[in-house]
C-alpha positions in Angstrom: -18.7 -6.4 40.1 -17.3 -5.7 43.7 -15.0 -8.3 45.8 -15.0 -7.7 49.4 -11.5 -9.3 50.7 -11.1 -10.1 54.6 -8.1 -12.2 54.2 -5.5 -9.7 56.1 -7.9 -9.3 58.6 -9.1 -12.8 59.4 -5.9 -13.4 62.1 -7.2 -10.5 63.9 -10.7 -11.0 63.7 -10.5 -14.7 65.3 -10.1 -13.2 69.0 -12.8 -10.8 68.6 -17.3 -11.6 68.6 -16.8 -11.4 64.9 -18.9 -14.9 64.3 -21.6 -13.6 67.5 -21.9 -10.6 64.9 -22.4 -12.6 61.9 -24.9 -14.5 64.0 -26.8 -11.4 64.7 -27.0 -10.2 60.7 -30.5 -11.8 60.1 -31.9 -10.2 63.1 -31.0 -6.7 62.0 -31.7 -7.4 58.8 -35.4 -7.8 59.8 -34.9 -4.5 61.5 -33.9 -2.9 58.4 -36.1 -3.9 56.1 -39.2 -3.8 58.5 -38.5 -0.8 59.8 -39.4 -2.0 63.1 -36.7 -0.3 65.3 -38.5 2.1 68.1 -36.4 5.1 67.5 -36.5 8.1 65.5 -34.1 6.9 62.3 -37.0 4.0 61.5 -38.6 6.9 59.6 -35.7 7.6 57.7 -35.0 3.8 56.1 -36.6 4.7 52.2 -32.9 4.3 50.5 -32.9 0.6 50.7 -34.6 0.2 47.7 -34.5 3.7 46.3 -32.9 3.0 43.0 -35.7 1.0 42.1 -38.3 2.6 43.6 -37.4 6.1 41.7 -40.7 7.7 39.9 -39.8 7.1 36.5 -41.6 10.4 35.4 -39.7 12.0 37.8 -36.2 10.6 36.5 -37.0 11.4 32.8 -37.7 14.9 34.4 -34.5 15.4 35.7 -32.8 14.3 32.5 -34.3 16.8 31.1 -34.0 19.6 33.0 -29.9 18.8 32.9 -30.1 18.8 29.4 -31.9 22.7 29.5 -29.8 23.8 32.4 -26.8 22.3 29.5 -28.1 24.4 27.1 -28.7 27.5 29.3 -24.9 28.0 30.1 -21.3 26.0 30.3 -21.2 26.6 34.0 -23.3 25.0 36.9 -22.7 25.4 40.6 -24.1 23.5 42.8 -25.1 25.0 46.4 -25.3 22.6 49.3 -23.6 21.3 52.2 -23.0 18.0 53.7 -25.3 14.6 52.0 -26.7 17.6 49.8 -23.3 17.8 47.6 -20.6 15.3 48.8 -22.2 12.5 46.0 -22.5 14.6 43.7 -18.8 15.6 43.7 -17.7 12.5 44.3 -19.1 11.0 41.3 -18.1 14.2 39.2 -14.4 13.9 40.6 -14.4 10.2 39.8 -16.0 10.0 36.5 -15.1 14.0 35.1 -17.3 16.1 33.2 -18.0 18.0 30.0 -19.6 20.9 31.8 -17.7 23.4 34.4 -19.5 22.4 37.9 -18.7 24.0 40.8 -19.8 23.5 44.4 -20.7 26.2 47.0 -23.0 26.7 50.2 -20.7 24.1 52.4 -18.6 26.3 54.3 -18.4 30.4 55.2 -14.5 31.2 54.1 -15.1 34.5 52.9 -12.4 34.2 50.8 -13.1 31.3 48.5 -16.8 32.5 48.3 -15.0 35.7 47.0 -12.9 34.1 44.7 -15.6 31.9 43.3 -17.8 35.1 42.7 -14.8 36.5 40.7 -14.4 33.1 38.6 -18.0 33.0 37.5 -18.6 37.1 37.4 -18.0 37.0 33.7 -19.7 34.7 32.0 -23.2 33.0 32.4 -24.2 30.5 34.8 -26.8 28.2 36.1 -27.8 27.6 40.1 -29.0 24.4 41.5 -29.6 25.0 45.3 -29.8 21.9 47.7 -31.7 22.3 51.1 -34.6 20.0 52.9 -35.3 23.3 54.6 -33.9 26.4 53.1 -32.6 27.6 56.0 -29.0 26.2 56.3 -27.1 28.6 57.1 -24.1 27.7 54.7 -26.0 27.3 51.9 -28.7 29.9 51.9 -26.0 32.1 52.5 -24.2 31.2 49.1 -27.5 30.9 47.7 -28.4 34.7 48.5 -25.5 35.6 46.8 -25.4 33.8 43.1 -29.1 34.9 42.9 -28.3 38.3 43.8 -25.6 37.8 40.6 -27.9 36.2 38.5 -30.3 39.1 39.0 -28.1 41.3 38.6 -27.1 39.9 35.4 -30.3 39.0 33.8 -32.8 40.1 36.1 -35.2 38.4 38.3 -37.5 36.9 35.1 -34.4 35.2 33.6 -32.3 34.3 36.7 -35.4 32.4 37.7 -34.9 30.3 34.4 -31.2 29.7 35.8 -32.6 28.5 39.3 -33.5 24.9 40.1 -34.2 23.8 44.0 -33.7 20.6 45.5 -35.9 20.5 48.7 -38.5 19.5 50.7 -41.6 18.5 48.7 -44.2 19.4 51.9 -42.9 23.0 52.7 -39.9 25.1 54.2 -38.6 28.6 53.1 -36.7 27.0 50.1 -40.0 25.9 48.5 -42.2 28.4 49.0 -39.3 30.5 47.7 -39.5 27.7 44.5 -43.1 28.7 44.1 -43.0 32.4 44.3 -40.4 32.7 41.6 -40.9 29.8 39.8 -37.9 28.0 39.9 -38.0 24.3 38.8 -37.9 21.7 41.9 -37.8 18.5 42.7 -38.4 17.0 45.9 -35.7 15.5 48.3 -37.9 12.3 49.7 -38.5 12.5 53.1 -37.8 9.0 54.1 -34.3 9.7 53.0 -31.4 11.5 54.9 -29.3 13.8 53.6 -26.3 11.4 53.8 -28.2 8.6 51.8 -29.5 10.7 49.4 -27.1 10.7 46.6 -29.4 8.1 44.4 -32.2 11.1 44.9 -32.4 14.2 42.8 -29.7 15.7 45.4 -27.0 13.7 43.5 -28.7 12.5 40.3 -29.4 16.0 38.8 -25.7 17.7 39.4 -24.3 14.3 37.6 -26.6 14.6 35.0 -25.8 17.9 34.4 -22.2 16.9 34.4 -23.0 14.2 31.4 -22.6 11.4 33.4 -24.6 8.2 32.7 -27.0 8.4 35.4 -29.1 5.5 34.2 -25.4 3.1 34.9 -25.2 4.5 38.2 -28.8 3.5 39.3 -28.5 0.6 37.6 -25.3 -0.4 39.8 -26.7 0.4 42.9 -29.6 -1.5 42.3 -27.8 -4.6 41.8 -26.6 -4.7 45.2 -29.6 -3.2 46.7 -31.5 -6.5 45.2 -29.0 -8.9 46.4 -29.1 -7.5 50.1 -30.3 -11.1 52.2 -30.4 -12.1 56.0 -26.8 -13.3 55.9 -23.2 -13.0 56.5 -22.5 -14.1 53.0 -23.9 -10.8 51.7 -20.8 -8.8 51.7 -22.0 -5.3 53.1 -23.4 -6.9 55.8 -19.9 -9.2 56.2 -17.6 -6.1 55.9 -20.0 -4.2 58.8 -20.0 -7.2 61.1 -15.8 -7.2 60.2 -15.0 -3.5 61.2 -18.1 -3.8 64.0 -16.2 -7.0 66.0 -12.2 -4.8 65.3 -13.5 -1.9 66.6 -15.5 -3.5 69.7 -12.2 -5.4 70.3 -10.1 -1.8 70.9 -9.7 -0.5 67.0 -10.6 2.6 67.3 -10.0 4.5 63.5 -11.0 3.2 60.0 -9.0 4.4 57.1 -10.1 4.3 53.8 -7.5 4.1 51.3 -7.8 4.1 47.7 -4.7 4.2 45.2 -7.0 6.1 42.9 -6.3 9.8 42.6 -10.1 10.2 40.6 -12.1 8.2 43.6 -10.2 10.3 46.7 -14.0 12.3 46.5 -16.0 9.0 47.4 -13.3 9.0 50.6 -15.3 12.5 51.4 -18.5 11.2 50.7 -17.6 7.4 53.0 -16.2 9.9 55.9 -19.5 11.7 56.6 -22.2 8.6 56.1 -19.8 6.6 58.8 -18.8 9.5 61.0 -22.7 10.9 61.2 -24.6 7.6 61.4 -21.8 5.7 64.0 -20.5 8.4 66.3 -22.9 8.7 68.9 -23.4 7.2 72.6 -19.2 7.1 73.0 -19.4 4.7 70.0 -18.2 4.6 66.6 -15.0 3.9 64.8 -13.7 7.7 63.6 -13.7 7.4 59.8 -10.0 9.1 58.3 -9.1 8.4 54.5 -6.4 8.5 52.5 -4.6 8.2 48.7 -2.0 6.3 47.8 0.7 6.3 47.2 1.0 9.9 47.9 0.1 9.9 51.6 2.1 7.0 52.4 4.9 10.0 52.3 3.7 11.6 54.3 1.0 9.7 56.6 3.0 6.3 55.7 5.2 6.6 58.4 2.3 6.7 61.7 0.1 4.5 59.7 2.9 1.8 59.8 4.4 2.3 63.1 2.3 4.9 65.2 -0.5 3.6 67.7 -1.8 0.5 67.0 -5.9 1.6 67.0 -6.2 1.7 63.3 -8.0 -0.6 60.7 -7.5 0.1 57.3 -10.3 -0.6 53.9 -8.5 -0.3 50.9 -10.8 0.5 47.7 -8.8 -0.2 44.6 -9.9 -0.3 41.0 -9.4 -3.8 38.7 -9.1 -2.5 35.2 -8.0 1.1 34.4 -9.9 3.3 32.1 -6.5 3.8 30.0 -2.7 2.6 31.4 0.4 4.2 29.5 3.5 2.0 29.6 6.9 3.1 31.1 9.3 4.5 28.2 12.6 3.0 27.9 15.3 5.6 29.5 18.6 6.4 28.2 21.6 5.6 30.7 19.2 4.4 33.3 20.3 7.1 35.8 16.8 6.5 36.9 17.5 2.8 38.0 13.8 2.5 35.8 15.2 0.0 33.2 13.8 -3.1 34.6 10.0 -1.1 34.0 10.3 -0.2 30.6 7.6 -1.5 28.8 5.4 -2.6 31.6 1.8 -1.0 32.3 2.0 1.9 34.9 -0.9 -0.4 36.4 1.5 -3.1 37.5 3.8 -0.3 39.4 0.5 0.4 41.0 -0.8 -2.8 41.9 2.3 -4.3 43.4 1.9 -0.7 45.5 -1.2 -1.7 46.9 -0.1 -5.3 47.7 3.3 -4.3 49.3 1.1 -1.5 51.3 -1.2 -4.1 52.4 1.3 -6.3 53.5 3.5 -4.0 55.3 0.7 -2.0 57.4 -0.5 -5.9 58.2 3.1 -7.1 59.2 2.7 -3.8 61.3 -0.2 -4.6 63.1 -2.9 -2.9 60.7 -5.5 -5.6 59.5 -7.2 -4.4 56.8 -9.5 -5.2 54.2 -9.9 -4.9 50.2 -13.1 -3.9 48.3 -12.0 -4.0 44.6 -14.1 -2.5 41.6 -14.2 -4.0 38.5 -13.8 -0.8 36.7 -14.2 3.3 37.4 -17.5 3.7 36.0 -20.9 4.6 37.0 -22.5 1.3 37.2 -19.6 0.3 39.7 -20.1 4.1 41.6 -23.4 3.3 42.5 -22.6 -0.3 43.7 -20.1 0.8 45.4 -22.4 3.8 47.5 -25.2 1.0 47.9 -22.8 -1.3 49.3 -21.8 1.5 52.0 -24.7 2.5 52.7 -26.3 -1.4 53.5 -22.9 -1.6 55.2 -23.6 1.2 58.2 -27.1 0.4 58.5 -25.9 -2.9 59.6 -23.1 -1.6 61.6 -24.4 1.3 63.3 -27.2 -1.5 64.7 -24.6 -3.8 65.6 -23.2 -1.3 68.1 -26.4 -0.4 69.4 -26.7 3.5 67.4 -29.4 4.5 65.6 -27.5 5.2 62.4 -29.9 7.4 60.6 -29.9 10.3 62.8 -27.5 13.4 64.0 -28.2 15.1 67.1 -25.4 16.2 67.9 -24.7 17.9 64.3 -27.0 20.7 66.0 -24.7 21.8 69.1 -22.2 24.2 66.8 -25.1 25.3 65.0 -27.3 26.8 67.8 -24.0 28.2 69.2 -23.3 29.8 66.2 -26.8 31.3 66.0 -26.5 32.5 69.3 -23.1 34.5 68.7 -24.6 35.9 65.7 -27.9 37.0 67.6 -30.5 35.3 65.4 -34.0 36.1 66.6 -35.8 33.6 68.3 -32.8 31.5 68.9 -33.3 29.3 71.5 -29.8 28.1 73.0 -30.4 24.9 75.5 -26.4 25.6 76.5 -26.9 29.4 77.0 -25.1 28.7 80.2 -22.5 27.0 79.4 -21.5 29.5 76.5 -21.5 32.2 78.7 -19.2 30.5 81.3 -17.2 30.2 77.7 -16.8 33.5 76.6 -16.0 34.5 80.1 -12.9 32.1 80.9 -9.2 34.1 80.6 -7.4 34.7 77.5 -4.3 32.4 77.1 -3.0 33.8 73.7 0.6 34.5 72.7 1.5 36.8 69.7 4.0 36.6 67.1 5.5 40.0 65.7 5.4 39.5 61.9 7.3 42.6 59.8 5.1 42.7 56.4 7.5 46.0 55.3 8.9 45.8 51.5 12.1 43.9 52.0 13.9 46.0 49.5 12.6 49.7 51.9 14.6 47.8 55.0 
């Protein structure tokens, strides 16, 4: 089960349009689930229902092929960037694995490419490679080089046996690639963005692969996806119209806060379905998150008293998977005594409640969405519950929440500096009035000589 808590945010959410929102929730609601809005993110609505509307022959397929790729090798990496891998390692960060998974294809640092290249240079390894088109620049460059490994290793017959693609089911460079070399594939739906996509084969497959219950996690998010009605009582929609009426009342930054070390990934996952469906028209509240209690040393100190913009969702966890009890010291030098014997679980729940209270009494309303436990069924609830959450919110402010223009600007820029053909760069202008402006730089001498030759 999932609670959704407003109480530390009710004071402040009395002088803002918070009950003209709620109002507004069947309305939109309609618009959701008709699909009726005129712009381009209507075609892109077929995750509100998704768990339930998954081809069963198609999940058993994916079980499956987890269970071969399982068999093939210990070692899985998973090559995608953005909605194509942020579930997937969220879930895998929060629940663990019995396989080694690692992630590539969502950045260019040279380095950790290289380093990853080292790790899995000696010993054998499986590929599942994540793109609608293929042609991602981050990905299918990692992509290039693990088949080139794989190859190398075990030649193109057998790394194709190693090879599974996530992609578009219609066409695109990935999939005819699929074909030509036979990889296994499964389709990314169409109707679903990359971003709402973890209850697809994008996420499902990597977390099966990992040994995670799958069939918990759909189940969860199902639940809520069921419940979702035309009213403010339905707490997705309630938390939206919430943050929607702080933020149109001058709160400019959500955090999300968790005191869970193993659910910081779903912080990831939250950032980029809030920041890519919300920001757009001047609009949106810019999503940061944070764990507890470590950042409150270090972040604690702006959060409490830095500017007053700031609303705060905490996620916390009801029952811990296991919760070791405080030892009894010796000449309590520690100042401990008065813990010994009490659950590590109480330390961290009075934590969250003295957190709570102290950003509030510092001007930070916030809300709580607790989870009964850290499991799958409650992981899936919990990414339902978000994503009926921003569809609601991104409509309240007046966004299409289901599309990303502006995602598109660094990338033609990029293709422009590294002269891909055909690349056609609607800022040409501007970049060259870029790359022609002075250089303001300043160096700083740095002596890399063997201390012990000076």
């Amino acid at each position: 089960m999932l609670t959704l808590d407003l109480t530390n945010a009710t004071a402040a959410l009395v002088a803002t349009d918070f009950d003209a929102l709620c109002d507004r929730i069947p309305e939109v609601h309609a618009r959701i689930e008709s699909g009726s809005d005129p712009r381009p993110g209507s075609a892109y609505l077929g995750w509100r229902h998704l768990p339930e509307t998954l081809d069963p022959a198609e999940f058993a397929r994916q079980i499956d092929c987890a269970a071969r790729l399982r068999e093939v090798a210990p070692r899985c990496v998973v090559a995608g960037i953005g909605g194509s891998y942020l579930g997937a390692k969220a879930t895998i960060d929060a629940l663990g694995s019995d396989q080694t998974i690692r992630f590539a294809g969502h950045h260019v640092d040279p380095e950790a490419v290289a380093e990853l290249l080292a790790e899995i240079d000696d010993g054998d390894f499986t590929v599942v490679v994540i793109s609608k088109s293929g042609t991602t620049t981050e990905t299918a460059v990692a992509f290039r080089l693990l088949r080139e490994l794989l190859v190398r290793r075990h030649g193109a017959r057998k790394a194709a046996e190693r090879i599974v693609a996530i992609t578009d089911p219609e066409g695109g460079a990935l999939r005819r690639l699929a074909g030509a070399e036979g990889y296994e594939s499964f389709a990314i739906p169409p109707d679903v963005g990359g971003r709402f996509s973890v209850l697809t084969p994008v996420g499902l497959l990597p977390i099966a692969i990992a040994g995670i219950d799958i069939d918990g996690l759909v189940a969860g998010a199902a639940a809520v996806m069921r419940q979702a009605a035309p009213s403010p009582d339905y707490a997705p929609y309630r938390y939206a119209a919430a943050r929607t009426a702080l933020h149109q009342a001058g709160k400019r930054i959500e955090v999300l806060a968790t005191q869970s070390v193993r659910l910081a990934g779903v912080g990831e996952w939250w950032k980029q379905l809030f920041g890519e469906s919300e920001g757009k028209e001047a609009s949106g509240l810019f999503p940061a998150s944070v764990q507890y209690t470590t950042d409150l040393h270090s972040l604690g100190q702006w959060l409490q008293e830095g500017p007053r913009e700031v609303i705060e969702t905490f996620l916390a966890v009801e029952s811990p998977v296991a919760d070791p009890a405080i030892p009894a010291g010796g000449d309590d030098g520690d100042g401990l005594t008065y813990l010994a014997g009490r659950p590590l679980s109480e330390v961290n729940q009075a934590a969250l409640a003295a957190t709570r209270f102290a950003h509030l009494t510092g001007g930070i309303p916030n809300m709580l969405i607790r989870a009964g436990r850290r499991d799958a069924p409650h992981l899936g609830a919990l990414y339902a519950f978000f994503e009926r959450a921003v569809a609601m919110s991104g409509y309240l402010l007046g966004v299409d929440p289901f599309t990303q223009p502006g995602v598109e600007q660094y990338k033609q820029a990029m293709f422009a500096l590294l002269g891909k053909p055909g690349t056609r760069f609607a800022a040409a202008g501007q970049w060259q009035q870029y790359q022609e402006r002075p250089t303001v730089a300043l160096e700083v001498a740095v002596d890399t000589a063997d201390p012990a030759r000076r």
